[in-house]
FIDOMAR-268970 format. One line per 2 residues: number of its first residue (from 1); their letters; for each residue x, y, z negated of C-alpha. Coordinates in Angstrom, 1 decimal, m for minus. Example, Ala and Ser with C-alpha at 12.3 -4.5 7.8 and 13.67 -1.06 7.14 Angstrom:
FIDOMAR-268970
1 = as = 12.3/m4.5/m7.8; 13.7/m1.1/m7.1 .
//
This chain:
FIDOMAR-268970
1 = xx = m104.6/m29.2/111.1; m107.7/m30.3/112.9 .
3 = xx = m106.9/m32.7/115.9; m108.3/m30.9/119.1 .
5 = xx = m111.0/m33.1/120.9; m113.4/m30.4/122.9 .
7 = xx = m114.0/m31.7/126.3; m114.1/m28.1/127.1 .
9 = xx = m112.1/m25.7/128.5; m113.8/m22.5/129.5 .
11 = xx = m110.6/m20.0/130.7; m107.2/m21.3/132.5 .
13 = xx = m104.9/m19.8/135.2; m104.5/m22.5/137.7 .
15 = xx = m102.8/m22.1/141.0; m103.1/m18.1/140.8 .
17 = xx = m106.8/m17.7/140.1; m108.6/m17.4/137.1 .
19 = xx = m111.0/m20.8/136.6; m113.6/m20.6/134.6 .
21 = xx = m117.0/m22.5/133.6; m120.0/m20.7/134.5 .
23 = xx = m122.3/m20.0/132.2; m125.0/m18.7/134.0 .
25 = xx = m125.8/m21.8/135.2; m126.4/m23.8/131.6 .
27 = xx = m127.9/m26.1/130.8; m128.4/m27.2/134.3 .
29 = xx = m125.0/m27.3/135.7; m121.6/m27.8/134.4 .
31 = xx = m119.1/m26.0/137.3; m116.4/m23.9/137.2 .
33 = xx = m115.2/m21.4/139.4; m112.4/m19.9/140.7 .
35 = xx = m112.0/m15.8/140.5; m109.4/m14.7/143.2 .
37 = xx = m109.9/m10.9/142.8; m109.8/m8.3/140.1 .
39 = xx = m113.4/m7.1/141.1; m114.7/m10.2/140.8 .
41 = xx = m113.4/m11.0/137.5; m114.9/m7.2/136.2 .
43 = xx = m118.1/m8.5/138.0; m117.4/m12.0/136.2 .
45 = xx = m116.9/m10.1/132.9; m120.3/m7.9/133.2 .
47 = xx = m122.5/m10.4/134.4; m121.7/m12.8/131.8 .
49 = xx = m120.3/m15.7/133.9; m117.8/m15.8/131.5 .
51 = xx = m118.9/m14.9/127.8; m118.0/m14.3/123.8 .
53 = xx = m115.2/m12.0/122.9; m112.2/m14.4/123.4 .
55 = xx = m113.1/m15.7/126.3; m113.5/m11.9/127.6 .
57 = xx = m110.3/m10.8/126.3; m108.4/m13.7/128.2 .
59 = xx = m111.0/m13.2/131.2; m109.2/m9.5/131.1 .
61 = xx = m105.6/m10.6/130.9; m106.3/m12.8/134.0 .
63 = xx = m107.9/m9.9/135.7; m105.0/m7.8/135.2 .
65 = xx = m102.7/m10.3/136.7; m105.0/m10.9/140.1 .
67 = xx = m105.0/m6.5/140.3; m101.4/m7.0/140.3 .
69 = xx = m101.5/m9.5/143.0; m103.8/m7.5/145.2 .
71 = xx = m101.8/m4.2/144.9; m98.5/m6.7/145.6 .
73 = xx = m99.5/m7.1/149.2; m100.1/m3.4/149.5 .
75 = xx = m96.1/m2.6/149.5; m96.3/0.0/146.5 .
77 = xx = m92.8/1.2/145.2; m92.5/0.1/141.4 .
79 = xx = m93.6/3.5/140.4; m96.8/3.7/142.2 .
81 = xx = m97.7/m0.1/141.5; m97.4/0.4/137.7 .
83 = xx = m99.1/3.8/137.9; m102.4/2.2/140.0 .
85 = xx = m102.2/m1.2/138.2; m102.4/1.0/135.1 .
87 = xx = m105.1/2.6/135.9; m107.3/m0.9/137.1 .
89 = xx = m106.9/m2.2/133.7; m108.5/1.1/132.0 .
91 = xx = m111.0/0.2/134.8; m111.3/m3.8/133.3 .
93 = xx = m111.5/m2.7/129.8; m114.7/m0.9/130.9 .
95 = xx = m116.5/m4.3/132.2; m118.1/m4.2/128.9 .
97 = xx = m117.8/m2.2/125.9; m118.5/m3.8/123.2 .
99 = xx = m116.3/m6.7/122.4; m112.7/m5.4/121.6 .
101 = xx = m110.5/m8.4/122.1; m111.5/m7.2/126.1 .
103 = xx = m109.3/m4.1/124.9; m106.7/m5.6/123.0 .
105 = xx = m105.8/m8.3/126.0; m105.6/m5.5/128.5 .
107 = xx = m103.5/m3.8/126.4; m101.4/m6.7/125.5 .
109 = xx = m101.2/m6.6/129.7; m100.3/m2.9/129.9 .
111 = xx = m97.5/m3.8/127.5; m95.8/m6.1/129.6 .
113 = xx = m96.5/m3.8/132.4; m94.9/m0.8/130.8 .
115 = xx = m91.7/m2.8/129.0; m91.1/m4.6/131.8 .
117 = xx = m87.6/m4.0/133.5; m88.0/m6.5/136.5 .
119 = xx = m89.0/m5.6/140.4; m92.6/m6.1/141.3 .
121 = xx = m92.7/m9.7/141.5; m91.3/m9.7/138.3 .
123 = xx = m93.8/m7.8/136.8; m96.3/m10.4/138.1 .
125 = xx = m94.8/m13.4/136.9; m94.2/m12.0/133.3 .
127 = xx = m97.8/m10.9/133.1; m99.3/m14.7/134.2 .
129 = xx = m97.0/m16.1/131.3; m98.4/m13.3/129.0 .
131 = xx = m101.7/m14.5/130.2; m101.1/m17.9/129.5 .
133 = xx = m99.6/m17.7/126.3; m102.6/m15.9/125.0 .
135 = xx = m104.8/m18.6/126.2; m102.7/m21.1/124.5 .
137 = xx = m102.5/m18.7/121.3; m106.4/m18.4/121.3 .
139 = xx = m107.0/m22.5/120.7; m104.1/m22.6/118.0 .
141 = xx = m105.8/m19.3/116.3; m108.9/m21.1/116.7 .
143 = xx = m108.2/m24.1/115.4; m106.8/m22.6/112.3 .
145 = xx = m110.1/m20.3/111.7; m112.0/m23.9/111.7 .
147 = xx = m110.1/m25.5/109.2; m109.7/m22.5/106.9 .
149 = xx = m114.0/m22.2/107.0; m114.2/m26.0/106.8 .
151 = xx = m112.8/m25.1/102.7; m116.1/m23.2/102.3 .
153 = xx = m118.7/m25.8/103.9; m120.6/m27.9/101.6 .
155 = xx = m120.7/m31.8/101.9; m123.4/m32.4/103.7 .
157 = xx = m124.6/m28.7/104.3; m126.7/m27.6/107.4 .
159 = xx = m125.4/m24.9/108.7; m127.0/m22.3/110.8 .
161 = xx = m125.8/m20.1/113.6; m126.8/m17.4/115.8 .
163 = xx = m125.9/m17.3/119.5; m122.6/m19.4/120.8 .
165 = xx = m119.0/m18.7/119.2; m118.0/m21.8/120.7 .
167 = xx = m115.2/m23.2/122.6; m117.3/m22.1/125.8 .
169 = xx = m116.7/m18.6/123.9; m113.3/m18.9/123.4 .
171 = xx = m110.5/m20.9/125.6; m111.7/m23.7/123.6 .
173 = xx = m112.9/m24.4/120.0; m114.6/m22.1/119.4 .
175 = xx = m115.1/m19.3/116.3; m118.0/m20.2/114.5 .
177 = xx = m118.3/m23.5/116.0; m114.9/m24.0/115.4 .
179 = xx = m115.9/m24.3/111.6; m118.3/m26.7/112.2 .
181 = xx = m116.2/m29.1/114.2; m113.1/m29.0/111.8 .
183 = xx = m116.1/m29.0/109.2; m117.8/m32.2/110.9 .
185 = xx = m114.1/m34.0/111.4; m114.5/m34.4/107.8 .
187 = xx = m117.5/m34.8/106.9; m119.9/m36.6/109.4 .
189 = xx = m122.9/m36.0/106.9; m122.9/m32.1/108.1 .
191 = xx = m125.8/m30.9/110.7; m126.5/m27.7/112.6 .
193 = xx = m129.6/m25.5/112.8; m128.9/m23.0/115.9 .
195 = xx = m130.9/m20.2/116.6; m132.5/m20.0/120.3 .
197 = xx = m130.9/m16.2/120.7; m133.1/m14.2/123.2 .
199 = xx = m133.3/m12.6/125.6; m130.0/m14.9/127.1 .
201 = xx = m130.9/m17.8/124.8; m127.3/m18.5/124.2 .
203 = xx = m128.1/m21.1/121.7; m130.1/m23.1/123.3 .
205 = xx = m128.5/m23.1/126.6; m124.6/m23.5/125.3 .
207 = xx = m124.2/m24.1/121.3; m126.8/m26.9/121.8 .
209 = xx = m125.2/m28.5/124.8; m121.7/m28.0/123.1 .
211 = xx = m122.5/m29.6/120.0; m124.5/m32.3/121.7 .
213 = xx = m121.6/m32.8/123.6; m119.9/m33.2/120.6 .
215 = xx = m121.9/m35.7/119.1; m122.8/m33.0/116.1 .
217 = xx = m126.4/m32.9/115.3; m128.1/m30.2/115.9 .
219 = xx = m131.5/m28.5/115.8; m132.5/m25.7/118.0 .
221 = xx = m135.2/m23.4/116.0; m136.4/m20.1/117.5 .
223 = xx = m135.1/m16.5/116.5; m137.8/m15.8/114.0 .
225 = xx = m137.8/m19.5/112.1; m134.5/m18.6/110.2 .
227 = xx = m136.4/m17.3/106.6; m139.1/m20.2/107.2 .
229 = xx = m136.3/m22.6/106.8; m134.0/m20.8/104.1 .
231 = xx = m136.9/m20.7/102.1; m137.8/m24.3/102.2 .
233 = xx = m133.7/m24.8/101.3; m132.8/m26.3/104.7 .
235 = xx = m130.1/m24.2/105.2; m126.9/m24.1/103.2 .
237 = xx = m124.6/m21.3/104.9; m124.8/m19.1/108.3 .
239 = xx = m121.7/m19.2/110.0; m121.4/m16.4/113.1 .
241 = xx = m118.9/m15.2/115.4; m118.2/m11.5/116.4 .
243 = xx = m117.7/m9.0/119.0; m115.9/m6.2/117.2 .
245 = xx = m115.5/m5.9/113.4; m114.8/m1.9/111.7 .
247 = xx = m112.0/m1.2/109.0; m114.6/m1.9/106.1 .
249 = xx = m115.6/m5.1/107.6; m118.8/m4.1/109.2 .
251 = xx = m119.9/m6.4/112.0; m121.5/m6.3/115.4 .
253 = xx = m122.2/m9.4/116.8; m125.2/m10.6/119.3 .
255 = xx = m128.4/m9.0/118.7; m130.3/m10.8/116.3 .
257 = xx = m127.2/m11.2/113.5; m128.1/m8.4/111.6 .
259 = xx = m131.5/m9.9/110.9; m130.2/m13.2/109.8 .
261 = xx = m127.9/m11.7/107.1; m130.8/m10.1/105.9 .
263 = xx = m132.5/m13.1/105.7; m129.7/m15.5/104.4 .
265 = xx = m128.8/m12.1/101.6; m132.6/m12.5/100.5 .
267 = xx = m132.6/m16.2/99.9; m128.5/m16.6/98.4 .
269 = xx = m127.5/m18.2/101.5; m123.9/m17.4/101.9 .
271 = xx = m123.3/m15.5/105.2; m120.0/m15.7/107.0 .
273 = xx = m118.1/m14.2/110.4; m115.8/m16.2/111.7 .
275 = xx = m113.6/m14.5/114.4; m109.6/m13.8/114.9 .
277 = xx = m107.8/m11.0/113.9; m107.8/m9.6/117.5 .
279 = xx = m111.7/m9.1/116.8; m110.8/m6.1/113.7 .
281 = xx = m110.5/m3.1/115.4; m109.2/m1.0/112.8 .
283 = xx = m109.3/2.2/114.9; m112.8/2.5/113.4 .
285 = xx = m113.9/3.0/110.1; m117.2/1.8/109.9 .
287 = xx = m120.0/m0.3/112.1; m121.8/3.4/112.9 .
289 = xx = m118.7/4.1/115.8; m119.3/0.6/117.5 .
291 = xx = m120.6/1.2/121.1; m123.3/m1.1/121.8 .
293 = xx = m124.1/m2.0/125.0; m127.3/m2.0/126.7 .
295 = xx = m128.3/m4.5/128.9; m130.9/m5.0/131.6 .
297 = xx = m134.8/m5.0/131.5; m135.1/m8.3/133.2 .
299 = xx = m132.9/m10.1/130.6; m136.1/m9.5/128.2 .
301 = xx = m138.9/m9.6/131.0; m138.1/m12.8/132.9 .
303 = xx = m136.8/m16.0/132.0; m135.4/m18.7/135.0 .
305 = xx = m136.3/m16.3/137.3; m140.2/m15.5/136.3 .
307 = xx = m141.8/m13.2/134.4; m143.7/m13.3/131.2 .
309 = xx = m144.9/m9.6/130.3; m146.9/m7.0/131.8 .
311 = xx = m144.3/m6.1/134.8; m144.9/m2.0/133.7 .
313 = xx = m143.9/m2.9/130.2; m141.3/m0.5/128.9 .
315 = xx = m138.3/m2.3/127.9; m135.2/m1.9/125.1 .
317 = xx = m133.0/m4.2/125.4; m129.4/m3.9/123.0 .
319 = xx = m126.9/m6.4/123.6; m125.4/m6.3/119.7 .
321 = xx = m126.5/m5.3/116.7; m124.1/m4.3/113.5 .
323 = xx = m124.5/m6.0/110.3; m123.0/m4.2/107.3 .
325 = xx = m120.7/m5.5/105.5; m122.2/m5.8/101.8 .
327 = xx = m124.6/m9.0/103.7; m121.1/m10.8/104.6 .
329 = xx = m119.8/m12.9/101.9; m116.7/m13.5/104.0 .
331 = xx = m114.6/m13.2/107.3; m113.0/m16.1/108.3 .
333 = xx = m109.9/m15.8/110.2; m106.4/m17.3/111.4 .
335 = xx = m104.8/m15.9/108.0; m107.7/m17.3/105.9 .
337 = xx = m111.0/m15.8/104.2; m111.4/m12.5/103.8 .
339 = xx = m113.3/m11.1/100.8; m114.3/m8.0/99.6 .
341 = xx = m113.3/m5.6/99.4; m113.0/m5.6/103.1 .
343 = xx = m111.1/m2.3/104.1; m108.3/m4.0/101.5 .
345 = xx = m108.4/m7.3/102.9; m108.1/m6.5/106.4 .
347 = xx = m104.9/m4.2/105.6; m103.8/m7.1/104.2 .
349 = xx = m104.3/m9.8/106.4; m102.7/m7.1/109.4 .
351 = xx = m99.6/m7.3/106.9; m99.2/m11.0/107.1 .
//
């Protein structure tokens, strides 16, 4: 397996808070913070302080634990501290609604709250080592979703992606990226084309500064270069994370996806997803039952704080998009590449 070198480490429990990097501050600051309260994680959650789909779904499983510590002090019997810390983690699931490994940690939470046979205190401490041994889980699972992609790079390939499925996505790694640094470990020769991802500009504020980080070269293109360059053959494969993947393997992921798979299926560049298991929701059949969230007006009208439209400009602003699984050639996971036909292959990997 892949030695671990990221300098990063977006997520950890530390002293009974939730730290975390910031991302709203990139590229101009590197700090973390520390989240004390289960409202301020939900508030971390929804206004992207902390970001991509495993980083949320830890984010979640630390919120669950600081709710328990809050109701703690409130001197609850058992019974009435399960039944209201039940009902705050229905409330941290809805933070935001499209990426479902927010879901499955919560529930992995309301597991431990439900099985659990201990006092109060108990409850706690069992839910921080859940919380913990899901972070640890997430850079072991992430780590293996790298090296199994690294198997389906080319030597010497340039490899684009769309938005960050980085380790500052995950607890560290990263999805996507995660393929490109077990890819780069190696083979040196191996570059990176990343799209600039409006309206957050996810990868030019975090995939570059990873990857720079990193020592990976990288070139930051804008949203609407990506058929310029597979045209002219600069591009070899797409490599993207996810936010919640159907039963037949459709995929939403940032906004913006579905038109590179388009692009990359036009021009025979091979178009991959790279995300855990956790990220197959198989509760839905296909990409049309995905809720995709909408985001604020000012993502798309401003940029640092200024605007650059007409101010009564109407606005339409969808955080994801859903790319259909015939434009995927496979999903790249911790129990290997998935092929079509997905609805078989997913059963399959689940029975691993």
């Amino acid at each position: 397996m892949t030695e671990f070198n990221s300098k990063i480490r977006t997520i950890q429990w530390v002293d009974n808070c939730s730290r975390m990097v910031d991302q709203t501050l990139f590229p101009y600051e590197y700090k973390y913070v520390d989240i004390t309260t289960g409202q301020d994680m939900f508030d971390a959650i929804r206004n992207m302080i902390v970001r991509g789909a495993p980083a949320i779904g830890i984010a979640g499983a630390h919120g669950i634990v600081l709710y328990a510590l809050e109701l703690q002090k409130e001197q609850f019997s058992r019974e009435d501290f399960i039944s209201k810390l039940l009902e705050k983690a229905d409330y941290m699931k809805t933070s935001r609604p499209t990426a479902v490994n927010l879901m499955w940690a919560v529930e992995k939470q309301k597991e431990v709250i439900k099985n659990s046979k201990s006092d109060i205190a108990g409850i706690i401490e069992e839910l921080k080592q859940n919380g913990i041994k899901l972070e640890n889980e997430d850079i072991e699972i992430n780590k293996k979703i790298g090296d199994y992609g690294a198997e389906v790079v080319p030597k010497g390939a340039t490899i684009l992606t769309h938005c960050n499925a980085g380790a500052l996505a995950t607890v560290g790694y990263g999805t996507a990226l995660g393929v490109v640094r077990s890819a780069y470990a190696k083979d040196n020769t191996i570059q990176v084309f990343a799209d600039e991802t409006r309206p957050r500009q996810q990868g030019a504020r975090i995939t570059t500064l990873e990857l720079t980080m990193d020592g990976i070269p990288t070139t930051l293109i804008t949203d609407g270069m990506c058929s310029y360059f597979m045209k002219k053959g600069m591009i070899d494969m797409v490599v993207v994370g996810a936010d919640r993947i159907a039963a037949n393997g459709d995929t939403a992921n940032k906004i913006g996806t579905y038109t590179v798979a388009i692009a990359a299926k036009y021009h025979n560049v091979p178009f991959y997803i790279a995300a855990p298991l956790s990220t197959i929701d198989t509760s839905i059949k296909t990409g049309d039952e995905i809720i995709i969230e909408e985001r604020s007006r000012e993502e798309v009208t401003h940029i640092n704080g200024k605007i650059i439209c007409a101010p009564e400009v109407n606005i339409i602003n969808p955080g994801f998009d859903v790319t259909p699984n015939e434009l995927i050639a496979g999903i790249i996971t911790e129990k290997g590449i998935l092929r079509p036909d997905y609805k078989s292959s997913i059963q399959e990997a689940f029975r691993k």
